[in-house]
N, C-alpha and C positions, 0 to 999 in steps of 0.2 A: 504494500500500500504506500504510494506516495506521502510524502512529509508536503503539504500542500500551505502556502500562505498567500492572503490576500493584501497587497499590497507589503508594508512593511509590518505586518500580525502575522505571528505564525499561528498556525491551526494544528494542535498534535504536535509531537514531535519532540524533540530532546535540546538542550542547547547548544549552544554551536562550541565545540573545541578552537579551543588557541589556532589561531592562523598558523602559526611552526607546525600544526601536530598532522597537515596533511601537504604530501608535494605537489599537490595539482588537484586545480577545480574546474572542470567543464563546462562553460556556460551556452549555454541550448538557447534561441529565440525562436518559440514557434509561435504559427498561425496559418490557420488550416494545412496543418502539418501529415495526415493523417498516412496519405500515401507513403512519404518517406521517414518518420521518424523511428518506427521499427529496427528499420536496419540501419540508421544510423546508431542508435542506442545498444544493439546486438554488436557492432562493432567497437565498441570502447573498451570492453573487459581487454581482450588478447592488445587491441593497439597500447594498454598501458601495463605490458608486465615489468612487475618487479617495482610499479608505483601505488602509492596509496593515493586515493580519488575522490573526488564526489563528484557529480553532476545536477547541476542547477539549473533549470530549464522555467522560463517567462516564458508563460504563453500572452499573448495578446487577443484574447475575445476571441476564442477560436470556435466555430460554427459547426464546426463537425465534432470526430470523434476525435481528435486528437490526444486530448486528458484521456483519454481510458487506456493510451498505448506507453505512458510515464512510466510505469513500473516502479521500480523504489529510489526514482530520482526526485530530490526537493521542487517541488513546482511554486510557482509565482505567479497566481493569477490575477490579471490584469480588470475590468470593468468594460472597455473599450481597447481599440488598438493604437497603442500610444510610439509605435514604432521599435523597427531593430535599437535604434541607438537607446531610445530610453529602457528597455528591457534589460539589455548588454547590463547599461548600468546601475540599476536593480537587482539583477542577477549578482554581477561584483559585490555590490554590499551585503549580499546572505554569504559569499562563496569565504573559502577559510584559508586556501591553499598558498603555496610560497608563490606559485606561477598560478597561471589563470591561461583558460586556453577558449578561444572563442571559434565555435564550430557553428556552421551549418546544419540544418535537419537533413538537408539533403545531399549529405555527404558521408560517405560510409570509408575508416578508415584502414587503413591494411593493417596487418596483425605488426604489432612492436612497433607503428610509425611513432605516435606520442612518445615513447621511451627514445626514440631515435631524437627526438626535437628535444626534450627534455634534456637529454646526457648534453647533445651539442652546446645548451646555454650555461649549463653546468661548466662546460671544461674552456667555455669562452665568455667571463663572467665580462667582458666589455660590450658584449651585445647583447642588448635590450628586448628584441623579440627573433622568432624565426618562425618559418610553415614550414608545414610539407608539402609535395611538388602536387597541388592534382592533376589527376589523369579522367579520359572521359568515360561516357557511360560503360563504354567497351572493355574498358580497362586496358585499352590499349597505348595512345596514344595521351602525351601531353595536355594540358588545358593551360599552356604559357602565354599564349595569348588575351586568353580572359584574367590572370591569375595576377600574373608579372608583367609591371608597366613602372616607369619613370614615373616621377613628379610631373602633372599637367603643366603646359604653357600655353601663350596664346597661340601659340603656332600649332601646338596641337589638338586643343580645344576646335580652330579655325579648319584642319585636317577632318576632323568628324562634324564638324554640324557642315561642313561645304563640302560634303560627301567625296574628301579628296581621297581619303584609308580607303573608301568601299572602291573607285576607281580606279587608282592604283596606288595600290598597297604596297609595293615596295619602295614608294617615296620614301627618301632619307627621313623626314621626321615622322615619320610612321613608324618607319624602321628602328630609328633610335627609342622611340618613347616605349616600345612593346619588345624591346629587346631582343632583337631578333640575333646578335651578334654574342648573346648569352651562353656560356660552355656548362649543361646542367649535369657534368659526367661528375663534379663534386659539389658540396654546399659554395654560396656563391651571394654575395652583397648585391643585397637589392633597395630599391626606394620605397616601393608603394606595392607590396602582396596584399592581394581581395581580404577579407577579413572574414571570408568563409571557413575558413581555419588557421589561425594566429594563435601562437604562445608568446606569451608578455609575461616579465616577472612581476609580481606585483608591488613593488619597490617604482618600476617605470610608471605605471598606472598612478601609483599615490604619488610619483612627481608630475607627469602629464595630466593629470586630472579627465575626469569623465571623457567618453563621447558626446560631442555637440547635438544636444536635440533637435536644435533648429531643421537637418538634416532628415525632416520625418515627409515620410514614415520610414524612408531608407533611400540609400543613393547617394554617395561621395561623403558620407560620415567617414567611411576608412580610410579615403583619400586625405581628406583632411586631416585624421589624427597622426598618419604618415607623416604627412608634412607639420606634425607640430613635431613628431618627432624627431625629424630631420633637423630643427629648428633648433636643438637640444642637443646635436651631433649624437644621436643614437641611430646605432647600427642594429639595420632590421638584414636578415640572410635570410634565403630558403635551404633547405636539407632535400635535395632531390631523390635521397635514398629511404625518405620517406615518404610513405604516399596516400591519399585518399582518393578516392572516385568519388567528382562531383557531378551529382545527375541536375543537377541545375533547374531552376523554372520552382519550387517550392511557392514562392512569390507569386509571382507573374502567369500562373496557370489562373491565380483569383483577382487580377489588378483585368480592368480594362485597359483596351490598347490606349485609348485617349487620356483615363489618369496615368500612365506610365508616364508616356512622353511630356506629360503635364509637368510631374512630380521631376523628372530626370532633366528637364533643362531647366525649370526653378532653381533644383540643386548645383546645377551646373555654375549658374549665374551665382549663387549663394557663397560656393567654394571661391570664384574669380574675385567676388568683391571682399573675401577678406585676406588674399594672397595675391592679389596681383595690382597693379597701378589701374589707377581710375581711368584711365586713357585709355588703360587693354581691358578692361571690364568695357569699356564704352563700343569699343572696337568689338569684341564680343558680340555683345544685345547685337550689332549691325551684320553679324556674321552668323547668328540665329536667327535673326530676319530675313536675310538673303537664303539660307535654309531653307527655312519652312516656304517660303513662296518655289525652291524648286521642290520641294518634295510634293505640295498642293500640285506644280500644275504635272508630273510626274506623276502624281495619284490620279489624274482629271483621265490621262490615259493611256493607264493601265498599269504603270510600274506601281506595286504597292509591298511593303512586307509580306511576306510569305505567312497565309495562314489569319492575315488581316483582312475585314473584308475593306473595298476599295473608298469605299465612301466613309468607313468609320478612321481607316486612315486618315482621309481627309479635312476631316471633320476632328480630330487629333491635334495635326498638323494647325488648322487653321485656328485653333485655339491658341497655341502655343505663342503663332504671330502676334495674335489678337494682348497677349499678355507682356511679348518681348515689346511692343508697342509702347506699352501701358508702364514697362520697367518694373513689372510685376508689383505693382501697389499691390498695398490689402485688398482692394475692390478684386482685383483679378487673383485671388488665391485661391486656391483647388477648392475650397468651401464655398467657398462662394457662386462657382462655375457649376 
């Protein structure tokens, strides 16, 4: 039976041991989790032998069955869906462990990877956090692309909202920002690993402080806490001899297409205005305007995401305009739309 708390009241349950007395605590964010947290959870025992653990899992208002597939992990349940990043750090304030490790539902990981991430920040106590390498559904090949990327600039911001990466993808700063020049035959210094699986000691956390909620309900929170960390000269690596398989979409199977893209370039713009000069945030908004009017008239006929229908793209899209417009006032915030 889960150890279940709502909000900061715990419900049942024991108190919490001294933070020394466990090496690692797993922090879960679910919401409508149901499909994948299973085997995300059936995979944690073997990925951490030879550590002691718990797992701390936020759910946020979750619709389905999610709660019934917890098992004897501490849950956190939420009222509404107050986002990954507020969960995250919710979760941290129950969690006890020397490290903290923030995973994905939809991420299953290989047997000893966590022990593999763990030893690594043990015996290189200069570095602040590391991942493990994901691989895709297949368990074949890499996900370094989604995974592993540089710190955003405007030049690369301007590469994806001006559909330069979808055209051609081996442009130099495409190439640079997603690392395509990366050797992952050993562990290897990175800027900005997704945060679907991160280990942070928690010494870095209580000097970084929280994830930014602003960032809600999800989308460039990890980017951004990267870059405070870089900010800090802390070194984040990935361990490619560890591994998880990320089946990805956990999210975004329950997000409509038009809040995605709503929420994803808010954030975009959110991330720009508090790391980059007022001039390339400005340049920006002009470069997600010039976007969206090609994606509108590319949606008008016929190019649209795969799996979108044509007109709800559309209609996405010219939202987006409608707010890069507006400089995203309150009036134009996803609430309000």
């Amino acid at each position: 039976m889960a150890n279940v708390m709502f909000d900061d009241r715990v419900i049942g349950g024991t108190a919490a041991e001294p933070v020394a007395a466990l090496d690692l605590s797993i922090l879960i964010v679910t919401w409508n989790s149901e499909r994948f947290i299973d085997r995300c959870l059936r995979s944690i025992a073997a990925a951490c032998q030879g550590l002691s653990y718990e797992v701390v899992v936020y759910d946020n208002a979750s619709g389905d069955d999610t709660l019934a597939h917890l098992g004897d992990a501490q849950v956190i349940r939420s009222i509404s869906n107050r986002g990954f990043a507020a969960g995250i750090n919710h979760a941290f304030g129950a969690s006890r462990g020397r490290y903290v490790f923030l995973l994905n539902p939809d991420c299953e990981l290989a047997p000893g990877a966590l022990t593999m991430v763990f030893d690594f920040l043990e015996q290189h106590p200069h570095v602040a956090a590391a991942a493990p390498l994901l691989i895709d559904e297949a368990g074949g090949g890499s996900q370094r692309e989604f995974q592993l990327r540089r710190l955003p600039t405007l030049g690369t911001f301007m590469a994806e909202v001006l559909l330069i990466d979808k055209l051609f993808p081996a442009n130099p700063a495409t190439a640079r920002y997603r690392y395509h020049d990366l050797d992952l035959t050993a562990p290897r210094r990175v800027e900005q690993p997704a945060a679907a699986a991160l280990l942070l000691r928690r010494e870095t956390v209580d000097e970084i402080g929280p994830l930014d909620e602003a960032f809600a309900p999800a989308w460039f929170e990890d980017v951004d806490y990267c870059r405070r960390l870089a900010g800090k000269q802390k070194e984040v690596w990935v361990v490619p001899a560890a591994q998880a398989r990320h089946f990805g979409g956990a999210s975004l199977e329950h997000i409509p297409f038009g809040t995605f893209v709503d929420v994803w370039y808010r954030n975009m713009w959110r991330y720009a205005g508090k790391w980059m000069r007022p001039s390339h945030v400005e340049l920006l908004r002009w470069g997600i305007i010039t976007g969206m009017l090609l994606r509108c008239l590319a949606g008008i006929i016929g190019f649209h995401p795969r799996g979108v229908a044509r007109w709800d793209a559309f209609r996405g899209y010219r939202n987006v305009l409608r707010k890069a417009f507006e400089r995203w006032s309150p009036s134009s915030s996803p609430s309000s739309s």
